[in-house]
C-alpha positions as CSV (number, residue, x, y, z in Angstrom):
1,X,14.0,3.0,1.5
2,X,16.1,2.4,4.4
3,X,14.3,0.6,7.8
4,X,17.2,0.3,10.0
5,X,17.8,-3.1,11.6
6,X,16.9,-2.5,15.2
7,X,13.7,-1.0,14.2
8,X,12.6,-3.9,12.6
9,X,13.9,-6.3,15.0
10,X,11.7,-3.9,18.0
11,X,8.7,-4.3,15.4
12,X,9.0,-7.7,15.0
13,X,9.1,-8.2,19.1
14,X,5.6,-6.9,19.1
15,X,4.4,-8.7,15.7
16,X,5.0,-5.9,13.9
17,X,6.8,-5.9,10.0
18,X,9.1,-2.9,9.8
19,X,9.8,-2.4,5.9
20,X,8.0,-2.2,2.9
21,X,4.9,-4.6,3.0
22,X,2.4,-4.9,0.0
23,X,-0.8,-6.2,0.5
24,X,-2.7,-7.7,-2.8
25,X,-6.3,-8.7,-2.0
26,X,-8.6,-11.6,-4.1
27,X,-9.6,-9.6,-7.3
28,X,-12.2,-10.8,-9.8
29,X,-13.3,-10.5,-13.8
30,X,-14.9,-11.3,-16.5
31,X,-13.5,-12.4,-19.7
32,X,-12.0,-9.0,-21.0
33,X,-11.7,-7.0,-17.8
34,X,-10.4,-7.8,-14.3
35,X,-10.0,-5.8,-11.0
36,X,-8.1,-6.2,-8.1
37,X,-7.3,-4.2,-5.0
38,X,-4.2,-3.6,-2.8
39,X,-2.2,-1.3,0.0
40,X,1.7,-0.5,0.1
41,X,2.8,0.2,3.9
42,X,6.0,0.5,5.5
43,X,4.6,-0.4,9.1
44,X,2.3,-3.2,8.8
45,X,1.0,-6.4,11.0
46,X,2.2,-9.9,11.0
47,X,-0.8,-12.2,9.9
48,X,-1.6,-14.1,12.9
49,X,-0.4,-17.7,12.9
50,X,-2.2,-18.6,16.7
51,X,-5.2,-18.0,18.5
52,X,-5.7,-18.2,22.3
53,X,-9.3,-17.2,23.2
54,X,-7.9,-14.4,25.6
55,X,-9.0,-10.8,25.7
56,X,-5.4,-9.5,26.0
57,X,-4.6,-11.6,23.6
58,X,-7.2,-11.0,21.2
59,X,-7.2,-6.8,22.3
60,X,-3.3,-6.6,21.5
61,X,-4.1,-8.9,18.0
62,X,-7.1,-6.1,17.0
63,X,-4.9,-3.3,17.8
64,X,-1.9,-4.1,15.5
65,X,-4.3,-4.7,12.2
66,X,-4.7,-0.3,12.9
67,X,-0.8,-0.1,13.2
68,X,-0.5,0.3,9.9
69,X,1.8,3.2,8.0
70,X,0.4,3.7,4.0
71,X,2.9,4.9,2.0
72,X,1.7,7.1,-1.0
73,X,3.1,7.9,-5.1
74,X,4.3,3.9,-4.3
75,X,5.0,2.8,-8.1
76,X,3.2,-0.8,-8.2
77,X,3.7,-2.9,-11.2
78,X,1.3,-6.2,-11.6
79,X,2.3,-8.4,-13.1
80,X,0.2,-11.4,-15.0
81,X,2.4,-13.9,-17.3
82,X,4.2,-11.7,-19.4
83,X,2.0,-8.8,-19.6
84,X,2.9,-5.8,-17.2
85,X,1.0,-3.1,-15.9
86,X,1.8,0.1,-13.7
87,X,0.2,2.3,-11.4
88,X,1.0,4.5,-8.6
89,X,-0.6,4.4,-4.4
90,X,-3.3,6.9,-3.3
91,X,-2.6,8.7,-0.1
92,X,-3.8,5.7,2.0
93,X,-1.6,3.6,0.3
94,X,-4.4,2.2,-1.8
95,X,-4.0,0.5,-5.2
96,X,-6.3,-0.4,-8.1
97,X,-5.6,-2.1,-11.2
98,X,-8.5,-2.5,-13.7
99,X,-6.7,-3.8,-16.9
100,X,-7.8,-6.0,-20.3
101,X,-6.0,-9.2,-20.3
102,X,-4.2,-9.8,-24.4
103,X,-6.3,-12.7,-24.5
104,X,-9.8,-13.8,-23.4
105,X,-10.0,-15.7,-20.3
106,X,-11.9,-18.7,-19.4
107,X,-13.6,-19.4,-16.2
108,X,-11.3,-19.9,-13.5
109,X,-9.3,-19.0,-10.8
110,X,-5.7,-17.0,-11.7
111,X,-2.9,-16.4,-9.7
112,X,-1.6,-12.9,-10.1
113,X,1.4,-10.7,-8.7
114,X,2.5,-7.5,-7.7
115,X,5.9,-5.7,-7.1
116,X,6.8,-2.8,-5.7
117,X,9.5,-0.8,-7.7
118,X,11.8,1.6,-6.4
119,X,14.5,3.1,-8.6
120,X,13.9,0.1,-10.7
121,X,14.4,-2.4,-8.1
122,X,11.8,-4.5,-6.4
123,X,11.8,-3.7,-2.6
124,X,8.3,-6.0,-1.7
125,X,6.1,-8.4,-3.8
126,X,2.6,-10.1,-3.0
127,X,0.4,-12.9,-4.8
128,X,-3.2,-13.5,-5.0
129,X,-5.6,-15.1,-6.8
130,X,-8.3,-13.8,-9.0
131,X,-11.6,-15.3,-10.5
132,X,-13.4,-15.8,-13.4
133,X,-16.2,-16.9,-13.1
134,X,-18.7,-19.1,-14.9
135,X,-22.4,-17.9,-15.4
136,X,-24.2,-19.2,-13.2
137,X,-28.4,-19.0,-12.2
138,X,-27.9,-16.2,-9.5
139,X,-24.6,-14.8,-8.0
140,X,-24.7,-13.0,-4.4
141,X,-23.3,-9.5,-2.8
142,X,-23.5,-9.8,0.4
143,X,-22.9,-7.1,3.3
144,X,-20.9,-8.6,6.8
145,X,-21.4,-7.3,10.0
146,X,-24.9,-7.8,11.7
147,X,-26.1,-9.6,8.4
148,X,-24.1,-13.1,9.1
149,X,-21.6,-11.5,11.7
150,X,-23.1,-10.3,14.9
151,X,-20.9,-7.2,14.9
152,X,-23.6,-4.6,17.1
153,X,-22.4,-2.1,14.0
154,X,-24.8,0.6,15.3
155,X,-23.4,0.8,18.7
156,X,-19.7,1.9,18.7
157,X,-19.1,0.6,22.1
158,X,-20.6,-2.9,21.7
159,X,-19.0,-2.9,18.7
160,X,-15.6,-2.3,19.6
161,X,-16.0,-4.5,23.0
162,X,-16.3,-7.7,20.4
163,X,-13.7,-6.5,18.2
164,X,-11.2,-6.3,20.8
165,X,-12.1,-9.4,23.6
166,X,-13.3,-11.7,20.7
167,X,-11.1,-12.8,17.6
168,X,-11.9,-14.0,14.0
169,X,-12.1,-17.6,15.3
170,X,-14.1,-16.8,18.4
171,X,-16.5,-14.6,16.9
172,X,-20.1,-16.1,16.3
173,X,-22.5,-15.9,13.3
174,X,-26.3,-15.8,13.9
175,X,-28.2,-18.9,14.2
176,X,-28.5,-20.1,10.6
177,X,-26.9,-17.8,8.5
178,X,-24.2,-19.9,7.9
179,X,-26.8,-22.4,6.7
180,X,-28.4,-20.3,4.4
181,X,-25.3,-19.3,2.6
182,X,-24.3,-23.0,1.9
183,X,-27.4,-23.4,0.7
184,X,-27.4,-20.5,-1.9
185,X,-23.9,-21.7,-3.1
186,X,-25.3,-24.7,-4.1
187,X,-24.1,-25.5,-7.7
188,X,-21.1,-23.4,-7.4
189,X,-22.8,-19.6,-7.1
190,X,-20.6,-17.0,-7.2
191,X,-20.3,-14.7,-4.0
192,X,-19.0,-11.5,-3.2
193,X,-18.7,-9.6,0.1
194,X,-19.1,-5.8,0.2
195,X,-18.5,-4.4,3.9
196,X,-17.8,-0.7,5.5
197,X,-15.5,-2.1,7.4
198,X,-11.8,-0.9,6.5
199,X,-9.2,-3.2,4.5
200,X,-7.4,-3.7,8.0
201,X,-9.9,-6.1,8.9
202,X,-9.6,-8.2,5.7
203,X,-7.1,-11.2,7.0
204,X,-9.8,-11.2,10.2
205,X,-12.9,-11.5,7.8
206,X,-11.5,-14.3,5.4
207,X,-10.6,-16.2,8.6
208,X,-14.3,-15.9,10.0
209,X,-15.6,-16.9,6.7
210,X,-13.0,-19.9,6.5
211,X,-13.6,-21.2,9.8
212,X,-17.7,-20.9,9.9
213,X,-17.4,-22.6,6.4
214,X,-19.3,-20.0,4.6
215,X,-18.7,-19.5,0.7
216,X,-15.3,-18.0,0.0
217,X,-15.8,-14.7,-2.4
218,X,-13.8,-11.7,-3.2
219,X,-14.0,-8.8,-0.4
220,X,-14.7,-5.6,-1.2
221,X,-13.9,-3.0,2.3
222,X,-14.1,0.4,3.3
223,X,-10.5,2.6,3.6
224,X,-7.8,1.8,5.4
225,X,-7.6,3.0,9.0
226,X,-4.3,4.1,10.8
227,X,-4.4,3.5,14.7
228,X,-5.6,7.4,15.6
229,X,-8.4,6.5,13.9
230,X,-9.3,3.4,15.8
231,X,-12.2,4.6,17.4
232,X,-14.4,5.2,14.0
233,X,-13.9,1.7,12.8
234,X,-17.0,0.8,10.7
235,X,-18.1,4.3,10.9
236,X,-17.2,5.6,7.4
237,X,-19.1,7.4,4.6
238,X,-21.5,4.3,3.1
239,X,-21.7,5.9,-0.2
240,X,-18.8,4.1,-1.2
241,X,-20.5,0.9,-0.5
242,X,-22.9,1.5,-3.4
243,X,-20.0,2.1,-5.6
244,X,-18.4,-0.8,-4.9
245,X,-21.8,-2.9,-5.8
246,X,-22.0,-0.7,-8.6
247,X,-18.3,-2.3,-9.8
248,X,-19.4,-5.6,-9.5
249,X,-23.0,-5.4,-11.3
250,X,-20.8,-3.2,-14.3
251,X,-18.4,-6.4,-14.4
252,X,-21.2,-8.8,-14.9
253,X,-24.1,-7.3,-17.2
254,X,-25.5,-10.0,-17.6
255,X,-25.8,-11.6,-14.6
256,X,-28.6,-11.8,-12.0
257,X,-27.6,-10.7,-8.0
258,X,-29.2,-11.1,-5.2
259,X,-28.5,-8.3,-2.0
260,X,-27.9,-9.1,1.4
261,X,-27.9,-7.1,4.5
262,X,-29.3,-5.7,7.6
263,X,-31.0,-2.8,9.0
264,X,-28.6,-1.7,11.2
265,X,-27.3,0.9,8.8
266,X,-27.7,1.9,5.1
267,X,-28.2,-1.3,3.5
268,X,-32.2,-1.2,2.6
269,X,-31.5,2.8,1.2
270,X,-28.3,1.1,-0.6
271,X,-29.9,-1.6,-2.1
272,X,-33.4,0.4,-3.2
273,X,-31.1,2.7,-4.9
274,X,-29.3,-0.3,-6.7
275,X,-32.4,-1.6,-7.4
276,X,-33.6,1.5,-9.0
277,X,-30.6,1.7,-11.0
278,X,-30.2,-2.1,-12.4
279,X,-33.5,-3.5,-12.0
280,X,-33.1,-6.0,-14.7
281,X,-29.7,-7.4,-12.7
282,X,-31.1,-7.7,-9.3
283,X,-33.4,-10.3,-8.5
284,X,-33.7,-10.2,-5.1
285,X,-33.3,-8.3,-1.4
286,X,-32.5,-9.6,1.8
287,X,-32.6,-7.6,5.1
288,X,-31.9,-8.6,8.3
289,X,-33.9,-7.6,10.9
290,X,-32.3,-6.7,13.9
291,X,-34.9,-6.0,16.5
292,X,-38.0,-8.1,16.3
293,X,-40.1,-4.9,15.7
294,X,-38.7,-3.8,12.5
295,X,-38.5,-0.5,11.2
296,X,-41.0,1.0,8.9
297,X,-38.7,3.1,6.9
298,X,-37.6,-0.1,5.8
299,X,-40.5,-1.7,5.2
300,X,-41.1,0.9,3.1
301,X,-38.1,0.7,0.9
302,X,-38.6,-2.6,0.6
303,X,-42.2,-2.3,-0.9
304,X,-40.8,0.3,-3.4
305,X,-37.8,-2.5,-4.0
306,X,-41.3,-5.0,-4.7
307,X,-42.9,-2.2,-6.7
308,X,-39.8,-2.5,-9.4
309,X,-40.6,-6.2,-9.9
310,X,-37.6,-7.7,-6.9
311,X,-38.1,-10.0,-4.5
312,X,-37.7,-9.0,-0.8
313,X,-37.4,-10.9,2.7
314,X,-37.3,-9.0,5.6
315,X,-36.6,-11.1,8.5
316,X,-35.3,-11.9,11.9
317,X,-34.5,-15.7,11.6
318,X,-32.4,-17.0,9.1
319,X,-35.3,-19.8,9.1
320,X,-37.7,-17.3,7.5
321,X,-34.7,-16.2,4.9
322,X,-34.3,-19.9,3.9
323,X,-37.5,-20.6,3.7
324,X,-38.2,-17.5,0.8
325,X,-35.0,-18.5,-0.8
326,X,-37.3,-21.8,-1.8
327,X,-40.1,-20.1,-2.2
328,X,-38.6,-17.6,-5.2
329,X,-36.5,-20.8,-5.9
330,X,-32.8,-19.4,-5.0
331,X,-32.7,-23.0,-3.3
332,X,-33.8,-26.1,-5.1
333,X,-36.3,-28.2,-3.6
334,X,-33.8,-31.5,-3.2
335,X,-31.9,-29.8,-1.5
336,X,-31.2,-31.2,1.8
């Protein structure tokens, strides 16, 4: 795979990587079984190193992560101490390994690798960690945008207005979600973070959640986007939402989860459907509540979610979600 050298110095001009690029995302397991995610491109962004809170700035930063060029039949060969495992890239570029360790693992956190092989040589490698966790009370799957994020998901233009003059360290969470998480995380909880927003946005997100101090967790996100397809960001086909959930809850059988999202969206038709299918796993619902009217559709989903024996909050404070999250005891009382 040739990239000729003037190319890649023009690419790099506008923080752009010319060349084969893998990208290998926080995966997670159990003892037997581990998953983790990943994308091969040969146009991709450079992760951002500065932030300046100025829209050209921050518009020019968006726009890159959508510069992207997947590259599909990529052979990618993980690679985990001395065990090796090979697959090959979906037409988006998109890679999944889901393979059985030789050896039971403890709980922990793993580093992993990846490699990508062309006539038997390595042309681009990535690292990334991977978890294991340990059982714990309750562990959380929590949607992103317009549940902890204000991201105005149902309107396009809003939506892409604070995408592009805002950036991962400028954007703001709503008053005290940030509080609530920490609070749930208390005692180490496990947390994962199920979005359908696109894997472009994944550097942006783990930023947000670093800088607001939220728990970190492994991020599961809609397809990749190229840049002609800019303008549908966040817009894609939810069903794949539940199927990532579905992953998770499969991975951990005998775990208890509890849901959080909004109603901007699908989330409450999502979750009822979860709920319907793993009722024993899912102890409890959250739903934001983005106008302070509600939606009865909702409210209705949520009494059938009751009706199967789960806990539900629908609110429009965070306040109200905190104070449930005591009252089901999701928060210890000493907490302070």
């Amino acid at each position: 795979m040739r990239h000729p050298a003037f190319l890649q110095q023009l690419a790099k001009l506008v923080r752009l990587h010319y060349g084969p690029a893998l990208r290998l995302y926080k995966g997670f397991g159990n003892a037997t079984e581990c998953t983790i995610y990943g994308h091969a491109l040969s146009l991709s962004p450079i992760p951002r190193k500065r932030y300046r809170n100025f829209i050209l700035f921050n518009t020019a930063a968006l726009l890159r992560l959508f510069m992207v060029k997947p590259v599909k039949k990529a052979c990618i060969e993980l690679r985990y101490g001395n065990e090796k495992y090979t697959t090959y890239t979906e037409d988006d570029g998109f890679f999944h390994f889901q393979w059985k360790p030789s050896a039971p693992l403890l709980p922990g956190i793993y580093s992993i690798s990846a490699a990508w092989m062309e006539n038997n040589q390595v042309i681009a490698t990535a690292e990334a960690d991977f978890i294991i966790p340990s059982s714990t009370d309750y562990a959380f799957i929590s949607d992103i945008d317009d549940t902890f994020l204000i991201s105005h998901s149902s309107n396009l233009r809003k939506r892409l207005y604070v995408l592009l003059t805002h950036n991962a360290r400028s954007r703001r969470p709503f008053d005290g979600a940030v509080k609530h998480y920490q609070l749930l995380e208390q005692g180490k909880k496990v947390f994962f973070y199920v979005s359908s927003s696109e894997w472009n946005l994944y550097d942006y997100i783990r930023e947000f959640i670093r800088v607001q101090q939220l728990p970190d967790g492994s991020l599961l996100l809609n397809q990749l986007k190229t840049f002609s397809r800019l303008m549908a960001t966040g817009q894609g086909k939810h069903h794949g939402k539940f199927t990532r959930i579905v992953r998770i809850l499969e991975a951990y059988p005998d775990q208890s989860f509890v849901l959080l999202g909004d109603d901007s969206q699908q989330d409450p038709f999502i979750y009822a459907r979860l709920v319907e299918h793993f009722p024993r796993q899912i102890y409890a619902v959250y739903i934001r509540r983005l106008k302070p009217e509600g939606k009865k559709i909702v409210t209705d989903e949520l009494s059938i979610i009751e009706q199967a024996g789960v806990h539900s909050c629908y609110f429009y404070h965070s306040e109200e979600a905190i104070a449930h999250s005591y009252q089901v005891g999701l928060i210890q009382q000493f907490t302070t």
